[in-house]
C-alpha positions in Angstrom: 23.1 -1.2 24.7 24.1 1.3 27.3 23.1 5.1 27.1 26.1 7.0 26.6 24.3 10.3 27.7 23.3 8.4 30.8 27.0 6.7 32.1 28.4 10.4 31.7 25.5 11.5 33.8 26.7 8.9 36.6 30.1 10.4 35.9 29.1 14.2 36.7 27.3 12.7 39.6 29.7 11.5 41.1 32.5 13.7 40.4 30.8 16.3 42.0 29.6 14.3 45.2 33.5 13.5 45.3 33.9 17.6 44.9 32.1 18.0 47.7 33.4 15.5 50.1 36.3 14.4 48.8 37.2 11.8 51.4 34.2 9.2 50.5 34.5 6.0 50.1 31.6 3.6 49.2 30.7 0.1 47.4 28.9 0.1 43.9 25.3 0.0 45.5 26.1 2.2 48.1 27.4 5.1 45.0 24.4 4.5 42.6 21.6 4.6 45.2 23.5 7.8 47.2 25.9 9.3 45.4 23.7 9.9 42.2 20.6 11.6 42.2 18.6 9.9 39.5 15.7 12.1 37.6 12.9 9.6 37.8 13.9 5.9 38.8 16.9 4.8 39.1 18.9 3.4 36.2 20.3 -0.2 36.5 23.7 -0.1 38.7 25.4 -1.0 35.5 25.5 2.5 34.3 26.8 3.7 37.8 29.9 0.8 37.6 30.8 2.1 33.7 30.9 5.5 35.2 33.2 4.2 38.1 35.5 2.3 35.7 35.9 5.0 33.1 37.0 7.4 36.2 39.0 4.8 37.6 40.9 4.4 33.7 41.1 8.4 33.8 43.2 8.2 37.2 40.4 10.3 39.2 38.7 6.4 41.2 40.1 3.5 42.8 38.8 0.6 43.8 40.0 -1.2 47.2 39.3 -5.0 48.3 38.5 -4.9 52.2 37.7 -8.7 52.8 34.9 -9.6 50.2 34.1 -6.1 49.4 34.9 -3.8 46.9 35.4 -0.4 47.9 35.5 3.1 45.3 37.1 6.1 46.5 39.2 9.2 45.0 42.3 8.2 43.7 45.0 9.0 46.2 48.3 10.0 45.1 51.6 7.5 45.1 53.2 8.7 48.3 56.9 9.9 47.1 59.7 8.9 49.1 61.7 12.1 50.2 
């Protein structure tokens, strides 16, 4: 069973990295080992991927496929055509 307390950690964590430098773009081990300062040990990257997919549901992340890997960013807007 996942800790809820700790996914919405992961989810403040990152939000705020992405507050900070809003342009980032990273994989799933890349975001859980630099994007989210753990107190104590890190948590399994599980909790870090919840986080990602419930922001990614919410419209805030998205994923990209470059090659074989999977990267997260901000969500970007849909550019409008004029």
């Amino acid at each position: 069973m996942v800790d809820e307390q700790v996914v919405l950690f992961a989810e403040a964590a990152i939000r705020e990295f992405l507050a900070q430098r809003p342009d980032s773009a990273d994989t799933l081990e890349g975001i859980h080992r630099w994007w989210i300062l753990w107190p104590g040990l890190p948590e399994s990257p599980v909790i870090s991927l919840i986080a990602l997919e419930r922001l990614e549901a919410a419209g805030l992340m998205e994923r990209l496929l470059i090659g074989n890997t999977v990267l997260w960013r901000r969500a970007r807007e849909a550019s409008r055509p004029d």
